[in-house]
C-alpha positions as CSV (number, residue, x, y, z in Angstrom):
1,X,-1.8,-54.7,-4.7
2,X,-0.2,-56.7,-7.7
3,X,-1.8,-60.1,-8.0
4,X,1.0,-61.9,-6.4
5,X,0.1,-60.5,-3.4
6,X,-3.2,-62.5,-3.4
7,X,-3.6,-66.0,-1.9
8,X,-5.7,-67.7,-4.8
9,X,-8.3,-70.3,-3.2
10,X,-10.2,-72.5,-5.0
11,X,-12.8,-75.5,-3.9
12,X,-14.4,-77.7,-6.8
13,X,-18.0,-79.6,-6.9
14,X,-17.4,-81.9,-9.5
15,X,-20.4,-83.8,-11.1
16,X,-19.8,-87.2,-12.8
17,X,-22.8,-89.1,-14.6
18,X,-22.5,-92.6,-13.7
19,X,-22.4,-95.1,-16.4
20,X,-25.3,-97.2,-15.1
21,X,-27.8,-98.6,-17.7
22,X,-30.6,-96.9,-16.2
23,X,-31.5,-93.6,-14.1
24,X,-31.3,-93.6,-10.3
25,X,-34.8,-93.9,-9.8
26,X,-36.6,-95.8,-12.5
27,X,-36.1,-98.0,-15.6
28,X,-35.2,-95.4,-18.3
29,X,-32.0,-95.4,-20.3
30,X,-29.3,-93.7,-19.7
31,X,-27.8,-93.4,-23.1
32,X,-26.0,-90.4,-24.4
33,X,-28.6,-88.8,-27.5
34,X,-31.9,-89.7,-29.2
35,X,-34.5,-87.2,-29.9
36,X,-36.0,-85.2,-27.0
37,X,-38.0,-86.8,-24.3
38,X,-38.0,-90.3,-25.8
39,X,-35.6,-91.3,-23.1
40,X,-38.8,-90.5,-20.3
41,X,-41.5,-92.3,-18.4
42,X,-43.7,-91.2,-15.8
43,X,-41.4,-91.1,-12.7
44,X,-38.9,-88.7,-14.3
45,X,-41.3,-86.7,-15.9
46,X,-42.6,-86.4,-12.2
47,X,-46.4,-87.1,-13.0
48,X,-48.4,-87.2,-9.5
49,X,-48.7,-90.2,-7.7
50,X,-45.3,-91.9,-8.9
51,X,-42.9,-93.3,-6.7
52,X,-39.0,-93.1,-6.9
53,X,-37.3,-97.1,-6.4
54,X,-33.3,-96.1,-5.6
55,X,-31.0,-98.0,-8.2
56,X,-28.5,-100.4,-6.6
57,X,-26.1,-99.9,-9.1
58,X,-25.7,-96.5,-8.2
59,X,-24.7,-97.1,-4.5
60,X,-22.3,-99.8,-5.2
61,X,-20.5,-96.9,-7.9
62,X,-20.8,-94.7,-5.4
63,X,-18.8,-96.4,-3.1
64,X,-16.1,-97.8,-5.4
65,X,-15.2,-93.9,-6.2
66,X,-15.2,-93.5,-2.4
67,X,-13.0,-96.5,-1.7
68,X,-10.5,-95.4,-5.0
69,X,-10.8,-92.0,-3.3
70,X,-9.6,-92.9,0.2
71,X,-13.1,-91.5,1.8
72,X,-14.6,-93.1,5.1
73,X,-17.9,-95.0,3.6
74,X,-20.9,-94.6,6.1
75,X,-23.2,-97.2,7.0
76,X,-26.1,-95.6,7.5
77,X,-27.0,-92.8,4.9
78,X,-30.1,-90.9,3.2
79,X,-32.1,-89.3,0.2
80,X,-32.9,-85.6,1.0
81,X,-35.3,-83.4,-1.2
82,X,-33.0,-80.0,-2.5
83,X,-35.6,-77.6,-3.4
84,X,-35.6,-75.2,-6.1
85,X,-37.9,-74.2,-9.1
86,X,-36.0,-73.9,-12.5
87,X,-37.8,-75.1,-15.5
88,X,-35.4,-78.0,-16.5
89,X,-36.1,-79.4,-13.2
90,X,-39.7,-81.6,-13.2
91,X,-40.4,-82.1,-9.4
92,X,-39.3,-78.6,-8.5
93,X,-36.7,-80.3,-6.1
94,X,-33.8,-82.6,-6.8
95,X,-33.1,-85.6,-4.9
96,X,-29.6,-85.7,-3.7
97,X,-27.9,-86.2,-0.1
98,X,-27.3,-83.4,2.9
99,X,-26.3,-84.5,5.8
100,X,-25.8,-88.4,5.4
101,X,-23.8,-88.9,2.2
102,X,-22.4,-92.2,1.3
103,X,-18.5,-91.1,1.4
104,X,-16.7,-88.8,3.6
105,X,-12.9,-87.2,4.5
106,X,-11.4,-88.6,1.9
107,X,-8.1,-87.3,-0.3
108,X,-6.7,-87.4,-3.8
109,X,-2.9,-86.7,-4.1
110,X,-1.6,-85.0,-7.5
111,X,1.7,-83.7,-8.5
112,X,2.9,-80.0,-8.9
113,X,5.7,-78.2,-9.3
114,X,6.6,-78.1,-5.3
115,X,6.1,-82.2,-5.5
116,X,2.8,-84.1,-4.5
117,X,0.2,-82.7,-2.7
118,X,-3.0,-84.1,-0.9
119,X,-6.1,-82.6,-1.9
120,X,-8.9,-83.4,1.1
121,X,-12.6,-84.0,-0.3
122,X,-15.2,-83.2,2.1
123,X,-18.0,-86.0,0.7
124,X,-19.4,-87.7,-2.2
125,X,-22.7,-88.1,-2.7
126,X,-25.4,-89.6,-5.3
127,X,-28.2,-87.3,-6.8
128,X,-30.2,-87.4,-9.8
129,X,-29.6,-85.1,-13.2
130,X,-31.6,-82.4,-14.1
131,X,-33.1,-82.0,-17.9
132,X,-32.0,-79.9,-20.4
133,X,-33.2,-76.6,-21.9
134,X,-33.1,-75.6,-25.9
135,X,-33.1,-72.0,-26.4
136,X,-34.5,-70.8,-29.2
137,X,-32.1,-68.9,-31.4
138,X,-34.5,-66.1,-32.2
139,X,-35.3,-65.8,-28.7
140,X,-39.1,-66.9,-29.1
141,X,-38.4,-69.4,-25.8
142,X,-37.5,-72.4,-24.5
143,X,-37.9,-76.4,-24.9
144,X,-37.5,-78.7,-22.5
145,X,-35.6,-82.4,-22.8
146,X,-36.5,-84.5,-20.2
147,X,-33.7,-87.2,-21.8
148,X,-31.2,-86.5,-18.9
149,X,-33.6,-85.8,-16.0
150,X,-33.3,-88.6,-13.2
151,X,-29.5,-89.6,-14.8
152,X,-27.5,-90.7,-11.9
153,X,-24.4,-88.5,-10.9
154,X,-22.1,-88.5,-8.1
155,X,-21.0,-85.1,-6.5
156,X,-17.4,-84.7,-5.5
157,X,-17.1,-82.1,-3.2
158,X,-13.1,-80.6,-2.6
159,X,-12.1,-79.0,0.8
160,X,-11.0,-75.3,-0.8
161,X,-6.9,-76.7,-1.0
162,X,-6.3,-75.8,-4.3
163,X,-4.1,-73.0,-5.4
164,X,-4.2,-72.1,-8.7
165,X,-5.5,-73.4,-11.9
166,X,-2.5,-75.6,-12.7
167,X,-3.4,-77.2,-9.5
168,X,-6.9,-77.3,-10.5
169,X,-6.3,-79.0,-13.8
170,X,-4.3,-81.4,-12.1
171,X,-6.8,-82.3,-10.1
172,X,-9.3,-82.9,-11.8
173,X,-7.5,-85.1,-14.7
174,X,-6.8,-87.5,-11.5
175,X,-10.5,-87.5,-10.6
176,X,-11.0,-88.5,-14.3
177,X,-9.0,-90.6,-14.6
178,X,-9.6,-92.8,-11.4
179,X,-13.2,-92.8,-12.1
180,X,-12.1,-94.0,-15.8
181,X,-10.0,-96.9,-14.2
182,X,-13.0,-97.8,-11.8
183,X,-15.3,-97.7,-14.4
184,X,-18.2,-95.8,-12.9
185,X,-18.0,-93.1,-15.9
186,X,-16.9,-92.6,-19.2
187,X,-16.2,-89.1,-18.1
188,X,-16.7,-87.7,-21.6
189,X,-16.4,-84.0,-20.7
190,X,-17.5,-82.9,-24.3
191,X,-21.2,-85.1,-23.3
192,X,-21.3,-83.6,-20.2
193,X,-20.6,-87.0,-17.9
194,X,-17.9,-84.8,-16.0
195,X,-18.1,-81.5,-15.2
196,X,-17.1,-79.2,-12.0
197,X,-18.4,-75.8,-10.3
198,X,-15.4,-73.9,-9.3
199,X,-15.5,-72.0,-6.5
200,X,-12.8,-69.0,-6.5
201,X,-11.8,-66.3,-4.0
202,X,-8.7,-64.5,-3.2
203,X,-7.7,-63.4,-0.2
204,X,-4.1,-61.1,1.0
205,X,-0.9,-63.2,1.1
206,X,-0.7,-64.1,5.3
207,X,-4.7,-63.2,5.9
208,X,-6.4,-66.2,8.1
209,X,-9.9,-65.0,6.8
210,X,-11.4,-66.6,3.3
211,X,-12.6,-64.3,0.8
212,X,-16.2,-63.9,-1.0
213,X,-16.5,-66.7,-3.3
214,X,-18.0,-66.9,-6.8
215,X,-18.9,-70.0,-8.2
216,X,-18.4,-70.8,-12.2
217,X,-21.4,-73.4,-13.0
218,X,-21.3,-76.8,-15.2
219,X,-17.5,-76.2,-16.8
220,X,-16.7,-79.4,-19.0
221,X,-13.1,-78.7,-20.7
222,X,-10.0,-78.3,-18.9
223,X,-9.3,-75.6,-20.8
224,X,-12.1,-73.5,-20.1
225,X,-12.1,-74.4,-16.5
226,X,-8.2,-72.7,-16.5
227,X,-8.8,-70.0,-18.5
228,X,-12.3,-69.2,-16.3
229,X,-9.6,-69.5,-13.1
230,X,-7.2,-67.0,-14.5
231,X,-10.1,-64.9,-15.5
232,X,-12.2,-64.5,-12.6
233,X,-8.9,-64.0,-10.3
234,X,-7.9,-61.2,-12.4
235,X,-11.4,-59.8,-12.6
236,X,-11.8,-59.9,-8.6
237,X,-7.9,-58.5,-8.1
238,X,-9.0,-55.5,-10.0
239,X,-12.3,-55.4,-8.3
240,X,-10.3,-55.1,-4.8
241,X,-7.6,-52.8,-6.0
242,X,-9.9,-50.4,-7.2
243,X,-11.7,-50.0,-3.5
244,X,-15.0,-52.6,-4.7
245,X,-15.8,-56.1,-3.4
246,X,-16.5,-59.2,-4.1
247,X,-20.6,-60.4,-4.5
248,X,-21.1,-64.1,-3.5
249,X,-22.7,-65.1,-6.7
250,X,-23.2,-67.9,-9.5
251,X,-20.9,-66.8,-12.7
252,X,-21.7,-68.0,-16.2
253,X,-18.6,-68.5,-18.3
254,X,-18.4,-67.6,-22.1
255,X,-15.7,-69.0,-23.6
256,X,-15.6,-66.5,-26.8
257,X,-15.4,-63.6,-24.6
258,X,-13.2,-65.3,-22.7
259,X,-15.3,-63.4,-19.9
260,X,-17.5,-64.4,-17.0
261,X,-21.2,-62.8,-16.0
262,X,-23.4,-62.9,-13.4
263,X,-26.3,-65.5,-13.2
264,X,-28.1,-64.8,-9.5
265,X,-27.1,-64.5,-6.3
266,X,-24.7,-67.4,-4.9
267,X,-27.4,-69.9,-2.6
268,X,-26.0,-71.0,0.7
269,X,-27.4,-74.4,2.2
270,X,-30.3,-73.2,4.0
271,X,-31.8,-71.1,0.6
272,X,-32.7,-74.7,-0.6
273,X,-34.7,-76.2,2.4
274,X,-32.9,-80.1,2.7
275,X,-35.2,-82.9,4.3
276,X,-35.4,-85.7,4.1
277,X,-37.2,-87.6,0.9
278,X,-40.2,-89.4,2.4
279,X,-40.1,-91.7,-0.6
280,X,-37.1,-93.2,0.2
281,X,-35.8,-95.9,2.7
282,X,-32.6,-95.4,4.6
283,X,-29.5,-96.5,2.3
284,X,-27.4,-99.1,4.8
285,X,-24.8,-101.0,4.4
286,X,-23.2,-103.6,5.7
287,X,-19.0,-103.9,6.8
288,X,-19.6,-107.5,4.4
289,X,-21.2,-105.5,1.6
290,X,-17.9,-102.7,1.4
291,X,-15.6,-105.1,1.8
292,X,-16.5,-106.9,-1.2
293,X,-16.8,-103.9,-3.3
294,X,-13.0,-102.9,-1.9
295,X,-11.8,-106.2,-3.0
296,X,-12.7,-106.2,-6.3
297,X,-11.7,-102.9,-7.1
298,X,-9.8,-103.0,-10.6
299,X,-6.1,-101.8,-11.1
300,X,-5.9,-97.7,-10.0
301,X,-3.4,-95.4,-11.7
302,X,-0.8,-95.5,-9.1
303,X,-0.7,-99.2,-8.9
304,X,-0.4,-99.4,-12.6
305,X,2.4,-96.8,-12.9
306,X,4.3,-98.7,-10.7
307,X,3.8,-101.6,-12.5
308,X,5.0,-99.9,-15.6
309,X,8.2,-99.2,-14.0
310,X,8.9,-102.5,-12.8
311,X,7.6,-104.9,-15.5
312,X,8.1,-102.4,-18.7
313,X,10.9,-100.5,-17.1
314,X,9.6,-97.0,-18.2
315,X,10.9,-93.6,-17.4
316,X,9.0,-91.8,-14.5
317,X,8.0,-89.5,-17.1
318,X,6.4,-92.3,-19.1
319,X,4.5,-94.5,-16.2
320,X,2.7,-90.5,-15.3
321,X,1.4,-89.6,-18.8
322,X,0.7,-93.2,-19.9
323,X,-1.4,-93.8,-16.5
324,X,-2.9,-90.3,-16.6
325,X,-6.0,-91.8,-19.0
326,X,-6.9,-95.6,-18.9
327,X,-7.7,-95.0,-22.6
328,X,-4.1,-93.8,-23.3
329,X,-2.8,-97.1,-20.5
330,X,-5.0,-99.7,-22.2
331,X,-3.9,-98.7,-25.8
332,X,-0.2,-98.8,-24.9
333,X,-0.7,-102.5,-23.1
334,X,-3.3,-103.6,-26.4
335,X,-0.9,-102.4,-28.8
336,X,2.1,-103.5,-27.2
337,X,1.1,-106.7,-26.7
338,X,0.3,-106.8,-30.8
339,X,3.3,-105.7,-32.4
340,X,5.9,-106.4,-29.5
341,X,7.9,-103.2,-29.9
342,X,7.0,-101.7,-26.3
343,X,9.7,-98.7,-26.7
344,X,8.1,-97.7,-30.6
345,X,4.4,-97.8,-28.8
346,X,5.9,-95.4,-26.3
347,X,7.9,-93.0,-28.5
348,X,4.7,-92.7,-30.7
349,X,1.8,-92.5,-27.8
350,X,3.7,-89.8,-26.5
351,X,4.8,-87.9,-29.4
352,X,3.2,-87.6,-32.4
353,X,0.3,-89.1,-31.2
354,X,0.2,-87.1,-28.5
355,X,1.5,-83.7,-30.2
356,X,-2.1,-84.2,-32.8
357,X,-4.0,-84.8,-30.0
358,X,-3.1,-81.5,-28.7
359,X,-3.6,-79.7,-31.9
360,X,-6.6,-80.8,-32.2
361,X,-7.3,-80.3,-28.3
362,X,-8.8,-83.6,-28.2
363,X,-8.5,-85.9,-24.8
364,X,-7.2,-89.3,-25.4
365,X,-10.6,-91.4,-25.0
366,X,-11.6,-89.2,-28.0
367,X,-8.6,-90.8,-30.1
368,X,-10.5,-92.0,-33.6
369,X,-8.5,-95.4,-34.1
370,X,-7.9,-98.4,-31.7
371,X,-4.9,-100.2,-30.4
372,X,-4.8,-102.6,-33.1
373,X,-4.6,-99.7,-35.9
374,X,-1.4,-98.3,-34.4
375,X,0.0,-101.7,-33.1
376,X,-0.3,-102.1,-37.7
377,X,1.5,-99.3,-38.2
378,X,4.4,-99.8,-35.9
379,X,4.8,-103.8,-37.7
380,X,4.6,-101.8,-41.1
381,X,7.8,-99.4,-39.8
382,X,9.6,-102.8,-37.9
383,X,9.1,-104.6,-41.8
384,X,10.6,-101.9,-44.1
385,X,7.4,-102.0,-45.5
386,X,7.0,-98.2,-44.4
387,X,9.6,-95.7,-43.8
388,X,9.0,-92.9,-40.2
389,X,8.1,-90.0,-42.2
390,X,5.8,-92.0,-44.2
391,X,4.2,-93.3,-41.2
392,X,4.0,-89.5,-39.7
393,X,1.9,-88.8,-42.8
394,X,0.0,-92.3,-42.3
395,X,-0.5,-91.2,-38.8
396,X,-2.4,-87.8,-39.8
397,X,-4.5,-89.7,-42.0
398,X,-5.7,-92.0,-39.3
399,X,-6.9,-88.8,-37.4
400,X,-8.6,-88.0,-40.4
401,X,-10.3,-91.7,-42.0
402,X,-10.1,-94.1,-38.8
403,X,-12.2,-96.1,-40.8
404,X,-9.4,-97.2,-42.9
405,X,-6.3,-99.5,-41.2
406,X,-2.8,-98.4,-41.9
407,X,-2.2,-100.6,-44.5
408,X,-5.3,-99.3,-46.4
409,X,-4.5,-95.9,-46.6
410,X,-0.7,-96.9,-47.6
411,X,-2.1,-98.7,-50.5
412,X,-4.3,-96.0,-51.3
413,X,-1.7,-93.4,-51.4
414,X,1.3,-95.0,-53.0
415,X,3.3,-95.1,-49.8
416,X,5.0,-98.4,-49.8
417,X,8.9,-97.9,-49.3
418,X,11.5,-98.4,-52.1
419,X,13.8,-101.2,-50.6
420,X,15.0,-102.1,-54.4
421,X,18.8,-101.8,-54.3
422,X,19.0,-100.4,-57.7
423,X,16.5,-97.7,-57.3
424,X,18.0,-96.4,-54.2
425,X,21.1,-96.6,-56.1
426,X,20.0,-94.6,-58.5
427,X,18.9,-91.8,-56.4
428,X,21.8,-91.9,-54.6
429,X,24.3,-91.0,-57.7
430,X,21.8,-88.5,-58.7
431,X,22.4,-86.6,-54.9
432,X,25.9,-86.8,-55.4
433,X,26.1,-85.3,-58.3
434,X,24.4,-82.6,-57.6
435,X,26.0,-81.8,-54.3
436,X,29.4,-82.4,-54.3
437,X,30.5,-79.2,-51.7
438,X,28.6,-82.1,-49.3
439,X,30.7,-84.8,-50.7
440,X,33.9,-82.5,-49.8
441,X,32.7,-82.1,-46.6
442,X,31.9,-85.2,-45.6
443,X,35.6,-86.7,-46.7
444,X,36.7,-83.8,-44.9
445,X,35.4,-85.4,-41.1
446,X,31.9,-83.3,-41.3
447,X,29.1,-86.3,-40.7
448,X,26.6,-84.2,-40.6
449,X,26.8,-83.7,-44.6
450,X,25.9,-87.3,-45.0
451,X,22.8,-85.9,-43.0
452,X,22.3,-83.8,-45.0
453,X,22.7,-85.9,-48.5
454,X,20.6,-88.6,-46.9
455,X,17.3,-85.7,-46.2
456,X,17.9,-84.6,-50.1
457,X,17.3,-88.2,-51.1
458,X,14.4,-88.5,-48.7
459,X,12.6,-85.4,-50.1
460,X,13.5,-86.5,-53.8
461,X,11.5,-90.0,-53.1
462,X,8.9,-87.8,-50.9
463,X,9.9,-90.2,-48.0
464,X,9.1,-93.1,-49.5
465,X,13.2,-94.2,-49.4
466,X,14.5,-96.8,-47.1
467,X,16.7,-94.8,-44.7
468,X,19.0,-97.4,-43.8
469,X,19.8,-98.7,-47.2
470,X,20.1,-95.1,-48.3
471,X,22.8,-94.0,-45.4
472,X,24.6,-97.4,-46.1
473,X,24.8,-96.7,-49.7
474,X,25.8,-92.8,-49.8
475,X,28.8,-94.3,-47.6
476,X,29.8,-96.6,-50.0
477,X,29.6,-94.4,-53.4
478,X,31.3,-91.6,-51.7
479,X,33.9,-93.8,-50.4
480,X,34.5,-94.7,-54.7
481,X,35.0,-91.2,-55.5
C-alpha cells in the first residue's frame, strides 16, 4: 500500500535537564562543561554506603511545568529504583518515578494546518541523568564522565496523539518554549538540556489496533527529530509492503546517513524491575504548597500573545512567532522599549533576523548579540546615520563579531550614510546622464524607472546613499530637463 494509506502514530518521551544549581541528589554543580569528572563527589559516583538527600528545587520545577502544562499534581508521590547495567550509569539503576509521579493527565495544545489541537501527556516525572561515554576514535574503548551523572531532568511523557512530524515539531517547540517561559530549563538542545525519544508506528488508515513501535533515543535538533520521522515511516512502510514486520526495538539515528539502525531490543516496563527506592522518603505535598507555586507562575506564551495583540496591536502572525521563544519575546519587548520603533523591531526580528537564523539553522536563544545591539541599530536607520541595505550588511556582521556594537563595526567599515546635499547631487546628474532611455520613461508615466535610477545610485555609493534625499532629488533634476 502507498504510504498514504498508513495512519502515522507517534508518542514522545521528552527529557529536559532542569536548571537547578545542583544535582537532584547531592551538592554538585550542575554546570554545562569542565573537564571530565571534576563535576563528581561520592554520591554520584555511587561509592558504597552513600545516601541520596532529594533536592527541593527539583520538586517545586517539577510542578511549575505540571501546572504550565495543565497536569493534575499528586499529593502523595515516590522515588523508584529503574534497573539496568550500562556503563555510563554508576549505581546500575536510575532513580526516577513508576507509578507515583508528581504530574498527571495533563495537555498541551499546538496549531496545525486543520487548526489547534490538544496533545494529552500521560505524566511528568523527576529522575536523575546518567553520565557520559567518550569513544575512542581508533576504537581502543571507552571513558567515562561522571560530570552529568545525578543532573536533574524531568520526563515528559505524550499519550501517542501525534500525527506526523510537522505535528511533532510543533509540539515540541511549545514544550520548549513553556519550560523557557517558566524557567525550569534553558532547553539548549545543542547541550543536551532537551531532548525526546520518539516513539513511531504506522498502522492501515481505519485499523483500531496500534502498530509495533520503534523508539529513536536522545534526538536533540528539530531537524533531526523530522527527518528521523519521515525516515523510519518510510523504512517501516516498505518493511510492510514487502510481506516483513515491524521489531519493537531501540533505533539509533545517524544524521549523515540520514538513516536509522538497530541498538537492542525495545524494553517494556517490567524488563527493568521498578520498586521503590528505600533511600528515599515519600515526596508530599500540601494543597498550600501548589497553590503558591500556581500563583507565582510567570507570564506563559498564550498569555503573552494575547497581550501582544492588545497592547502592541500585532498581527496574529506576529504575537505566534514572536511568543514561540521567550528569547525571541524578551528581545522584541528589551529592544523595543530602547529604540521606541516597535513596528522596525518587528519587521527585522522576523525577517532578516529571522531569515540568518535559518541559514545558519540556529534557534533563537543561540542569537550572538543582545537586545540592546539591535535596539542600536534600528536608532542608527531612524537617524539617517545608516541607510537599510547598509544595516542588512551591518546585520550579517553582528552574526559574525557580536562583540562589536553596530556603531563599531559601521566605523570600522566606512558605512556612515552620505546625507551631504551636494554629494548626492552629484551622483544623481551622473545617473542621469548615463541613462536617459529611464529619464524618457519616467516623463512618460512609468514610476518604476525612478526605481530603477534610484537602485543605480544606490549601487554607485555601495548603499551608503540616503534613499530619501536621493528619490527627492532624481525628481527634481529630471523635472529641469
Amino acid at each position: 500500500m502507498p504510504r498514504e494509506d498508513y495512519e502515522v502514530i507517534i508518542g514522545l518521551e521528552v527529557h529536559s535537564e532542569l536548571s537547578t544549581k545542583t544535582k537532584i541528589f547531592c551538592s554538585c554543580p550542575t554546570e554545562f562543561g569542565g573537564a571530565p569528572n571534576t563535576h563528581t563527589c561520592p554520591v554520584c559516583m555511587a561509592m558504597p554506603g552513600t545516601l541520596p538527600v532529594l533536592n527541593e528545587k527539583v520538586v517545586e520545577y517539577a510542578v511549575k511545568a505540571g501546572l504550565a502544562t495543565n497536569c493534575e499534581i499528586s499529593r502523595d508521590s515516590k522515588n523508584d529504583r529503574k534497573n539496568y547495567f550500562y556503563p555510563d550509569l554508576p549505581k546500575s539503576y536510575q532513580i526516577s518515578q513508576f507509578d507515583k509521579p508528581l504530574c498527571e493527565h495533563g495537555y498541551v495544545e499546538i496549531e496545525t494546518e486543520n487548526g489547534p489541537k490538544r496533545i494529552r501527556l500521560t505524566r511528568i516525572h523527576i529522575e536523575e541523568d546518567a553520565g557520559k561515554l567518550n569513544h575512542d576514535p581508533y576504537g581502543r574503548g571507552s571513558l567515562v564522565d561522571l560530570n552529568r551523572a545525578g543532573v536533574p531532568l524531568i520526563e515528559i511523557v505524550s499519550e501517542p496523539d501525534l500525527r506526523s512530524s510537522q505535528e511533532v515539531e510543533a509540539y515540541m517547540r511549545k514544550l520548549k518554549s513553556i519550560l523557557e517561559y517558566i524557567e525550569v530549563s534553558d532547553c539548549k538542545m545543542q547541550e543536551g538540556s532537551l531532548r525526546a525519544d520518539v516513539n513511531v508506528s504506522i498502522r492501515p488508515k481505519g485499523s483500531k489496533e496500534y502498530g509495533t513501535r520503534t523508539e529513536m533515543k536522545n534526538m536533540n535538533s528539530f531537524r533531526s527529530i523530522v527527518r528521523a520521522i519521515e525516515y523510519e515511516v518510510e523504512r517501516q512502510v516498505e518493511v510492510i509492503d514487502n510481506g516483513g514486520t515491524i521489531t519493537q526495538e531501540t533505533l539509533r539515528w545517524d544524521d549523515v546517513s540520514g538513516k536509522t539502525f538497530p541498538m537492542r531490543d525495545k524494553e517494556d516496563a517490567q524488563d527493568y524491575r521498578y520498586f521503590p527506592d528505600p533511600d528515599l522518603v515519600a515526596i508530599r505535598l500540601s494543597d498550600e504548597y501548589i497553590q503558591n507555586i500556581k500563583d507565582n507562575l510567570p507570564e506563559l506564551p498564550e498569555s503573552r500573545k494575547e497581550r501582544y495583540l492588545n497592547e502592541y496591536h500585532l498581527t496574529e502572525k506576529e504575537a505566534n512567532i514572536l511568543t514561540s521563544s521567550k528569547y525571541l519575546s524578551d528581545m522584541f519587548e528589551k529592544a523595543s522599549k530602547i529604540c521606541g520603533n516597535i513596528k522596525s523591531v518587528v519587521n527585522w526580528l522576523l525577517s532578516d533576523v529571522s531569515r540568518i537564523l535559518n541559514e545558519k539553522e540556529l534557534e533563537p536563544d543561540q542569537m550572538p548579540f543582545n537586545a540592546e545591539a539591535l535596539a542600536e541599530l534600528i536608532t542608527l536607520i531612524d537617524k539617517g546615520t545608516i541607510s537599510s541595505a547598509i544595516a542588512k550588511k551591518v546585520l550579517e556582521e553582528m552574526f559574525t563579531t557580536p562583540e562589536k556594537m553596530p556603531s563599531k563595526i559601521i566605523e570600522e567599515k566606512g558605512w556612515v550614510q552620505i546625507s551631504d546635499e551636494g554629494a548626492i547631487k552629484e551622483v544623481v546628474l551622473q545617473i542621469l546622464s548615463q541613462n536617459s532611455q529611464s529619464v524618457a520613461d519616467y516623463k512618460a508615466g512609468k514610476d518604476k524607472a525612478l526605481g530603477f535610477l534610484v537602485g543605480q545610485a544606490m549601487k554607485l555609493t555601495k548603499g551608503k546613499a540616503n534613499p530619501q534625499m536621493l528619490n527627492k532629488m532624481f525628481i527634481e533634476e529630471i523635472n529641469k530637463i
